[in-house]
C-alpha positions as CSV (number, residue, x, y, z in Angstrom):
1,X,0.0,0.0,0.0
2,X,0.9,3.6,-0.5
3,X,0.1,6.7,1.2
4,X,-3.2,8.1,0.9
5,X,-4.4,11.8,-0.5
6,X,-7.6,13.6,0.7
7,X,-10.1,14.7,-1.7
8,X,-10.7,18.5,-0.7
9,X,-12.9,19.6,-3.1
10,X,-14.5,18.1,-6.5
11,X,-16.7,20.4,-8.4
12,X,-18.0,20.0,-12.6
13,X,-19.2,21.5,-15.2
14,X,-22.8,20.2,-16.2
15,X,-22.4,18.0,-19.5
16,X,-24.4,18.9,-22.6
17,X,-23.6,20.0,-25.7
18,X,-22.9,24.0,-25.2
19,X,-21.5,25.2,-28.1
20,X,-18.5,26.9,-26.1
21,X,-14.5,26.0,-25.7
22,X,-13.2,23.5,-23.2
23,X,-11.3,26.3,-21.5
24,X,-14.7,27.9,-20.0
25,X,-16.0,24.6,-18.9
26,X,-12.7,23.6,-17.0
27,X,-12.5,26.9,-15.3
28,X,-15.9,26.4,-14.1
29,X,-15.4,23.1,-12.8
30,X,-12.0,24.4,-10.7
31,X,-13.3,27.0,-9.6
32,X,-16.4,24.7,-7.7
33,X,-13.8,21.8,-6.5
34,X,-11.8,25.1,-5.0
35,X,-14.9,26.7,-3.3
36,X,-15.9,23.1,-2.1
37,X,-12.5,22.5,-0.1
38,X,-12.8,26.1,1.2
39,X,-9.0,26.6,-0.5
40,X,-8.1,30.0,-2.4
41,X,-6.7,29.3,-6.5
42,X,-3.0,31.0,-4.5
43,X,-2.6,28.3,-2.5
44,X,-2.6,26.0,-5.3
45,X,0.9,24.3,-5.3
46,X,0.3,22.2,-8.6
47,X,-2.3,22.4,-11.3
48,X,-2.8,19.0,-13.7
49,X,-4.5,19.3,-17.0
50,X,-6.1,16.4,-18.8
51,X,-5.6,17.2,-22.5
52,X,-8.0,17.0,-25.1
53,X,-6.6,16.9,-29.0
54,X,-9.7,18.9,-30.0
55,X,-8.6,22.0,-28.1
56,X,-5.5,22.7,-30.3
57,X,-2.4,24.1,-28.7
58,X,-4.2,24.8,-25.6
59,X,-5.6,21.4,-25.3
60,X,-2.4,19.6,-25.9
61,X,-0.8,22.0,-22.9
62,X,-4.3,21.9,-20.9
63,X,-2.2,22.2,-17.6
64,X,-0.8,25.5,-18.5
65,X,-4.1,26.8,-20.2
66,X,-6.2,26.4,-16.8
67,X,-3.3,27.9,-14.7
68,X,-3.4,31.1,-17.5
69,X,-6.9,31.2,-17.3
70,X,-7.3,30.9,-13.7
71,X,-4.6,33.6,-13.2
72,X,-0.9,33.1,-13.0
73,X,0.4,32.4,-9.9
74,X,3.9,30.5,-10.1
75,X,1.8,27.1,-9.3
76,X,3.5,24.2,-10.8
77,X,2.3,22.8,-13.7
78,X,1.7,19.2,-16.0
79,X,-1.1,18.0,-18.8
80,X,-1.3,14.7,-19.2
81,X,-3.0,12.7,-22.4
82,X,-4.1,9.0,-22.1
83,X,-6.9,9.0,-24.0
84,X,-10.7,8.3,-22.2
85,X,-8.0,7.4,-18.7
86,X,-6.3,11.0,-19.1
87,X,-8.3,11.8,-15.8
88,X,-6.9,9.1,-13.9
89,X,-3.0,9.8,-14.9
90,X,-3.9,13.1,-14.0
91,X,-5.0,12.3,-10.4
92,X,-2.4,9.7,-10.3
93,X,0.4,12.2,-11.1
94,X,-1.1,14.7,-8.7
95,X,-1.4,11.9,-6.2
96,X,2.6,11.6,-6.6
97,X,3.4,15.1,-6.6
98,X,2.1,15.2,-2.9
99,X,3.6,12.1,-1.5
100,X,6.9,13.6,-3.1
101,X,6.0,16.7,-1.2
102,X,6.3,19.1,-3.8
103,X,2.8,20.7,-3.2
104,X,0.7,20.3,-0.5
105,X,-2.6,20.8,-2.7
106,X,-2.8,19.9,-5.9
107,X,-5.9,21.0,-8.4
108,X,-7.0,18.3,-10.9
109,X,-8.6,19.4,-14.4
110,X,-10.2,17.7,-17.7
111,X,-12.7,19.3,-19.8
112,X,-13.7,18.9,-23.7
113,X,-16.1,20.1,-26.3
114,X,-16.4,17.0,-28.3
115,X,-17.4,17.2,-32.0
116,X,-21.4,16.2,-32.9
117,X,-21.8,12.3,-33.8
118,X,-19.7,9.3,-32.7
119,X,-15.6,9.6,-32.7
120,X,-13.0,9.9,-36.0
121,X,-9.6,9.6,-36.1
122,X,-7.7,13.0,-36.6
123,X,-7.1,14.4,-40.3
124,X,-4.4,13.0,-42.1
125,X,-2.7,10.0,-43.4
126,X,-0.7,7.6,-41.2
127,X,-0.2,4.3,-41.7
128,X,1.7,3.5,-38.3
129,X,-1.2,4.4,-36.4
130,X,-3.2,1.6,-35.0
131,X,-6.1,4.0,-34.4
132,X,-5.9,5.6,-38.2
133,X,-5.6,1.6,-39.1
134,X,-8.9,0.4,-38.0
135,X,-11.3,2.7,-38.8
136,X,-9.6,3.4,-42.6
137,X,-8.6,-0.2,-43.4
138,X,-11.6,-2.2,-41.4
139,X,-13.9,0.8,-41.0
140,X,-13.9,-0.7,-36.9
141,X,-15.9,2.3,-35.6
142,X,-16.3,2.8,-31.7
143,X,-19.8,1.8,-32.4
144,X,-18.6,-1.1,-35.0
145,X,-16.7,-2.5,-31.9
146,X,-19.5,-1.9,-29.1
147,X,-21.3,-3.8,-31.4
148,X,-19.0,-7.1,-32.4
149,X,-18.4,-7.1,-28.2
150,X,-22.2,-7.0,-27.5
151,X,-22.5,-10.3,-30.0
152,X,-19.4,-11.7,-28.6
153,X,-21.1,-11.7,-25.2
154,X,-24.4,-13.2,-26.4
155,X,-22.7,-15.9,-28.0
156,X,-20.3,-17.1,-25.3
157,X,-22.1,-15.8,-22.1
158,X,-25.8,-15.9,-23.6
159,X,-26.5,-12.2,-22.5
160,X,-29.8,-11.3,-24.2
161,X,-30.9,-8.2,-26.0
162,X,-33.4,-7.3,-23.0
163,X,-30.3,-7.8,-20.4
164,X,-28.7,-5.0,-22.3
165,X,-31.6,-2.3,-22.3
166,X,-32.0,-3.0,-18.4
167,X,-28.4,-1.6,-18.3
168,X,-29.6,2.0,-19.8
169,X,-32.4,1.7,-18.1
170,X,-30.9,1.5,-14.9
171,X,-28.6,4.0,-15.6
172,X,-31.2,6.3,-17.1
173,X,-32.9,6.5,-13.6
174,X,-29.9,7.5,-12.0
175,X,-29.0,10.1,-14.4
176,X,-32.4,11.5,-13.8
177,X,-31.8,12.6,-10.7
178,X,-28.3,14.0,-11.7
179,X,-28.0,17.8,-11.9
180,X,-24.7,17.4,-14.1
181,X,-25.9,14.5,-16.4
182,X,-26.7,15.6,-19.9
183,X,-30.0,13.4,-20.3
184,X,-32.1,13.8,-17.2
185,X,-35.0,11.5,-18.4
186,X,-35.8,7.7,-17.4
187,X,-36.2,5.6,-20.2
188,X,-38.0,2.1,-20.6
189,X,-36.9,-1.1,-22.1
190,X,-39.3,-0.6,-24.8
191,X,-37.9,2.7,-25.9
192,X,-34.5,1.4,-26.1
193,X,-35.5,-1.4,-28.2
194,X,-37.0,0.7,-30.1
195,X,-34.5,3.1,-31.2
196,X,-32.7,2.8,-34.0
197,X,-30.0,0.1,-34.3
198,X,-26.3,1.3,-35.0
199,X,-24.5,-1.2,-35.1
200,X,-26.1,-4.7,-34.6
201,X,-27.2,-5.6,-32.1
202,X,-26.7,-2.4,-30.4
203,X,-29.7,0.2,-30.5
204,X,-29.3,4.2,-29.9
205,X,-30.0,3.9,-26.4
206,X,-27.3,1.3,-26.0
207,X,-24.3,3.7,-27.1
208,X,-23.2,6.5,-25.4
209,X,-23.3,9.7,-26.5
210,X,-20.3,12.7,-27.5
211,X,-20.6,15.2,-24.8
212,X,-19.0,18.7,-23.5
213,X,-18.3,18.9,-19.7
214,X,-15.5,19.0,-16.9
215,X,-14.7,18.1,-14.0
216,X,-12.3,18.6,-11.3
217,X,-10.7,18.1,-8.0
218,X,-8.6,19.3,-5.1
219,X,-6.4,17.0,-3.5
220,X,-4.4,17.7,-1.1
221,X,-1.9,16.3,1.8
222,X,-3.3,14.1,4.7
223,X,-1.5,16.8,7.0
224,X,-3.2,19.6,4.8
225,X,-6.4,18.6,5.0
226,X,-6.3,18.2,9.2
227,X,-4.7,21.6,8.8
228,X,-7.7,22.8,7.3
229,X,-9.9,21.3,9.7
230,X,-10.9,18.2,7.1
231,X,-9.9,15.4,9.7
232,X,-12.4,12.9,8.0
233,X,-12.0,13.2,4.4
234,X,-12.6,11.2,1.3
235,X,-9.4,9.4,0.6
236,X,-7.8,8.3,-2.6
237,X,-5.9,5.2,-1.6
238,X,-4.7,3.6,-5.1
239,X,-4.5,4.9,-8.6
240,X,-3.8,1.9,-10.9
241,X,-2.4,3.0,-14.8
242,X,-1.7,-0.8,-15.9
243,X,-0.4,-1.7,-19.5
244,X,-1.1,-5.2,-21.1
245,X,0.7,-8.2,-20.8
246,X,2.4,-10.5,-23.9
247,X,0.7,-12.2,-25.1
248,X,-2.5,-10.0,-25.3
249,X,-5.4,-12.7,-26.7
250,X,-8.2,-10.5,-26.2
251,X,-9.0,-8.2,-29.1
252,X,-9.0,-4.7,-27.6
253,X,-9.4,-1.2,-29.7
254,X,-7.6,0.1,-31.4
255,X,-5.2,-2.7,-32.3
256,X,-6.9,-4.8,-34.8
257,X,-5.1,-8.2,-34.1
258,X,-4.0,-10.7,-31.1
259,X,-0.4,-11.7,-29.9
260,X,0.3,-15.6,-30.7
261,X,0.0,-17.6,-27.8
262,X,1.7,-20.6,-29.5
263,X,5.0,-19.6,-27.8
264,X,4.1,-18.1,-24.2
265,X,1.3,-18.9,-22.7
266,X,-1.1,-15.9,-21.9
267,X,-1.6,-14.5,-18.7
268,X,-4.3,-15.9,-16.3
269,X,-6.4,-12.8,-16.4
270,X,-7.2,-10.3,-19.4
271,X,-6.1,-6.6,-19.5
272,X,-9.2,-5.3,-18.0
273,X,-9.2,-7.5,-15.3
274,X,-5.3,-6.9,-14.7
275,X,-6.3,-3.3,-14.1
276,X,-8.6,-3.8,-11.2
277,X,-6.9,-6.6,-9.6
278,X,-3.7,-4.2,-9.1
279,X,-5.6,-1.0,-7.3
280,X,-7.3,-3.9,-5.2
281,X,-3.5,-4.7,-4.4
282,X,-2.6,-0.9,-4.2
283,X,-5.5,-0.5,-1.6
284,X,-5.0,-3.2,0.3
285,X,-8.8,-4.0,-0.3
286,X,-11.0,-7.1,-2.4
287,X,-14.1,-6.6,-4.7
288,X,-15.9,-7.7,-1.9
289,X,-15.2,-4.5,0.1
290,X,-16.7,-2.2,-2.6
291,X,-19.8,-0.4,-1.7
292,X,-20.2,1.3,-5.3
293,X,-18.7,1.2,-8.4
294,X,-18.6,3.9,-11.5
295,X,-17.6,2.0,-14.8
296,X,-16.9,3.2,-18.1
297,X,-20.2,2.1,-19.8
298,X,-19.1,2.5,-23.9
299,X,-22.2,0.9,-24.3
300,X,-24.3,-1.4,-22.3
301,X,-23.1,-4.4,-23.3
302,X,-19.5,-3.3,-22.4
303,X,-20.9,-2.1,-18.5
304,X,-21.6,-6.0,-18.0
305,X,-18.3,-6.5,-19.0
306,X,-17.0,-4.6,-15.9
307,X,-18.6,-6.0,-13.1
308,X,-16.8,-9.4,-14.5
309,X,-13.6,-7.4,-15.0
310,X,-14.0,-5.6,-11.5
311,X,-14.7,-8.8,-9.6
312,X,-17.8,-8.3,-8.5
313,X,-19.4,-11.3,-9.9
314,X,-17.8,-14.7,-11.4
315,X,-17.1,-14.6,-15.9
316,X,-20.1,-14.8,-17.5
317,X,-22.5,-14.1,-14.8
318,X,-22.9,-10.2,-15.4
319,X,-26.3,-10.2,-16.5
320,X,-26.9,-12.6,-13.8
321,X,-26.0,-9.5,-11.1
322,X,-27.8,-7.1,-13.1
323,X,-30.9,-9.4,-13.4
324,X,-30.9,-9.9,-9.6
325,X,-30.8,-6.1,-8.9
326,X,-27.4,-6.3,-7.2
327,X,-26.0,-3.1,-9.4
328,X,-29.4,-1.3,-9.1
329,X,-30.2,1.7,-6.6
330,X,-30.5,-0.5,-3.7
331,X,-29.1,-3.0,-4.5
332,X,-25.7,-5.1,-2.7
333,X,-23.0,-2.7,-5.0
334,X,-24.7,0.0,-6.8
335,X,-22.8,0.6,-10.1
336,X,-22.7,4.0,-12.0
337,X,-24.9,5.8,-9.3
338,X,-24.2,9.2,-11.6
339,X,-25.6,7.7,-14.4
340,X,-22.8,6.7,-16.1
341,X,-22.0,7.7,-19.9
342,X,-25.1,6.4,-21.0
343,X,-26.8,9.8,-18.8
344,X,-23.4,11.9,-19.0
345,X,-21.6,11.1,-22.5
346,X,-17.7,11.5,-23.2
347,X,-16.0,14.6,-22.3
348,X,-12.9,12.3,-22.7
349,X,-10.2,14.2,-20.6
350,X,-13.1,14.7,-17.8
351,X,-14.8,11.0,-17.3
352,X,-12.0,9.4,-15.3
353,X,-12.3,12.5,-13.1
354,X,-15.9,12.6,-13.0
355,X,-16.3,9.6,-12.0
356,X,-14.1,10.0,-8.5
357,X,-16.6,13.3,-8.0
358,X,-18.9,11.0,-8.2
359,X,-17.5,8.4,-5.3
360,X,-16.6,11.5,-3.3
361,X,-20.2,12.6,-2.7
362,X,-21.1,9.5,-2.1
363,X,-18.8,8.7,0.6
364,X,-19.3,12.1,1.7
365,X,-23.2,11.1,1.9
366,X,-23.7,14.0,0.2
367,X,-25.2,12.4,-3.0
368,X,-29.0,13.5,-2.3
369,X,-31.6,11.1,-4.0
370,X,-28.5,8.8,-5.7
371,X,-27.2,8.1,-2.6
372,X,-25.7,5.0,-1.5
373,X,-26.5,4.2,2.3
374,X,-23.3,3.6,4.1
375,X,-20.8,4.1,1.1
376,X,-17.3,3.3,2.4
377,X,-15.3,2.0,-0.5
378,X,-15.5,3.3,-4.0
379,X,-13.9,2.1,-7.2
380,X,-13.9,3.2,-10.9
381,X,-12.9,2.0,-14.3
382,X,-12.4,3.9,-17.0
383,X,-10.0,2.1,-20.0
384,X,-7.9,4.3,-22.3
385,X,-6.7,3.5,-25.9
386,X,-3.5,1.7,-26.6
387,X,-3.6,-0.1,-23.4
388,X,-4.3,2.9,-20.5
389,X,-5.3,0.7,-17.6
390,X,-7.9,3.0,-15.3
391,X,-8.9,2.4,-11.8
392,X,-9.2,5.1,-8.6
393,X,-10.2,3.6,-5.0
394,X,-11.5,6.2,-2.5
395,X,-12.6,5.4,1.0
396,X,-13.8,7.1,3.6
C-alpha cells in the first residue's frame, strides 16, 4: 500500500452540448472543486490538466491553459493525455506530486467540447497508427466494436438483448436525478428497443453519446487537510495505470489483431481484469469490500463487462447481477450511481475525473436522492486507448 491523499474539493461542469471551448468549462469546474475545499486558486501548489486533442495548442498543454486562465500564480504545472484514462493519470500524477512533497494541494482538471456524432480519427494520413488503421482499413468504428463485443457476449455468455436495455435503463434512472448529467430522463426497455439500431445488435439507447463537460478536484496532503480542519475526508488510496501483458489474446481497440500464444502462454487474467486486480493490491482492499462502483459504460453491453472485470461477480454471470438487482439503486454494489456515460456522454479528458466526484459525494453522503447508504469504499474503471489501464479507489 501507498500513502493516501484527501479529496478536498470536487466540483464540474454540467455536461451537454454547449457550443463553447473547453477552457470555459474547466474553469468552471476548478473554480467549484476550490470553493468546495474552502481553499483559495493562491494556495494552489500544482495544477494537472487532462488534454484533449480537440482544443488545439491549448488542449495539448491543458495544464498551463487552466493555470493562465485561472490567473498566473507561479503554481507548478503538467497536462497529461491517455486518452478516455487522461483523468486518472492526471489524479495519479497529482497523487505523486504530494507524497513527493512538492505541493501540498494539488488541483485536478479535464474538460472537452467533443465534435457532434460518434468519434473519428484525426485528419491526415498515417499508416503506423493503429487507431488511423482500423477505422480506414476495417472501417472498426467505436460503435462497429461496441457492437461485435455485444455479439461476442451473447454468444459465449448468452446475455440477451433485453439484459442489455435493463443496463440503460438503470442508468437512465440514475441520471435523472443527476443535476450534471446531460439526459435527465428515465427511459423504458421498450424505448430502447426501439431506437434505431447502430451497429447490430446495439440500439441508440445502447451507445453513449459525444458530450462537452468537466470536471475537477482538489487533492491535497493528509497533513493539509487536518490543517484545514478536514480530519475525515474522502481518501484516494490507489490509482492503478496498468499496461497489457504478452501475449495479449483478447481483441481490444484500437489494435486490430491478437499476440500468438503458440510460444508463451497468456496470462491468467485479461487486460481489463489486470487493471482492477492491481488497485485492489494498491489498496489493500478485495471486490468484496466495494460499496459502489462507476464503470466506463461505452455501451451497455461493455458495463456487463465490468462487473466481471471488476470482480464483483464470477465470468459470464454479469447479467446474472444485473438481473438480480445487485447493481441497481439498492441494491448489494450500486454501479454507475451518476448515471454513467449512458446519462453523462464522453467529455474524454473529464470521465475518469468525473467519476471519482462521483464516489466522493457518495462517501461524503452527500449524493442526495443517488445516494448509496453507508458508502465506504468506491472504485472506478475507465480504460484508455493503446492499453491505459484506469482504476481510482476512495474510502472514507
Amino acid at each position: 500500500m501507498t500513502g493516501e491523499v484527501a479529496v478536498l474539493g470536487a466540483g464540474m461542469h454540467p455536461w451537454g452540448k454547449w457550443g463553447r471551448g473547453f477552457v470555459e468549462y474547466g474553469v468552471v469546474a476548478a473554480r467549484a472543486a476550490l470553493a468546495d475545499a474552502g481553499v483559495d486558486w493562491r494556495d494552489v501548489g500544482s495544477i494537472i490538466g487532462a488534454d484533449t486533442v480537440r482544443g488545439g495548442y491549448p488542449g495539448y498543454v491543458a495544464g498551463a491553459t487552466f493555470a493562465k486562465a485561472l490567473g498566473w500564480q507561479g503554481a507548478r504545472v503538467a497536462s497529461v493525455y491517455a486518452a478516455c484514462a487522461s483523468g486518472a493519470q492526471a489524479i495519479g500524477t497529482a497523487r505523486t506530486q504530494i507524497l513527493a512533497g512538492l505541493a501540498d494541494v494539488v488541483l485536478v482538471v479535464g474538460a472537452d467540447a467533443a465534435p457532434k456524432g460518434f468519434f473519428r480519427p484525426a485528419g491526415g494520413d498515417r499508416p503506423d497508427d493503429p487507431d488511423w488503421l482500423r477505422f480506414r482499413v476495417l472501417g472498426a468504428t467505436n460503435p462497429a466494436y461496441f457492437g461485435l463485443w455485444a455479439r461476442r457476449r451473447m454468444a459465449v455468455h448468452g446475455d440477451t438483448l433485453e439484459d442489455f436495455a435493463q443496463v440503460k435503463v438503470k442508468n437512465a434512472a440514475a441520471g435523472a436525478l443527476n443535476a450534471n448529467a446531460r439526459y435527465r430522463k428515465a427511459v423504458t426497455a421498450e424505448e430502447v428497443a426501439a431506437s434505431a439500431v447502430v451497429a447490430d445488435p446495439l440500439r441508440l439507447l445502447d451507445i453513449c453519446a459525444t458530450s462537452d463537460g468537466a470536471a475537477a478536484l482538489a487533492l491535497s496532503s493528509m497533513e493539509f487537510a487536518r490543517r484545514h480542519g478536514a480530519s475525515d475526508p474522502v481518501r484516494i488510496r490507489a490509482v492503478s495505470t496498468v499496461t497489457p501483458r504478452y501475449p495479449n489474446t483478447v481483441l481490444d481497440l484500437p489494435d486490430i489483431a491478437t499476440d500468438s500464444a503458440a510460444a508463451v502462454a497468456p496470462a491468467e487474467e485479461t487486460f481489463r481484469a489486470s487493471i482492477a486486480r492491481a488497485a485492489y493490491e494498491e489498496a489493500g482492499i478485495g471486490p468484496e469490500d466495494i460499496s459502489l462502483a462507476e464503470v466506463y459504460d461505452l455501451s451497455t453491453a461493455l458495463e456487463l463487462q465490468w462487473y466481471e472485470d471488476l470482480g464483483l461477480c464470477a465470468e459470464g454471470e454479469g447479467a446474472k447481477l444485473l438481473r438480480d438487482g445487485a447493481t441497481s439503486a439498492g441494491g448489494r454494489v450500486p454501479v454507475n450511481t451518476s448515471g454513467g456515460l449512458a446519462s453523462f456522454g464522453e467529455a474524454v479528458p473529464a470521465q475518469a475525473i468525473a467519476q471519482v466526484c462521483e464516489l466522493t459525494w457518495q462517501l461524503r453522503g452527500a449524493a442526495g436522492a443517488r445516494q448509496v447508504a453507508g458508502a465506504r469504499v468506491g472504485v472506478t474503471a475507465n480504460q484508455g486507448l493503446f492499453g491505459h489501464g484506469s482504476s481510482v479507489v476512495a474510502v472514507r
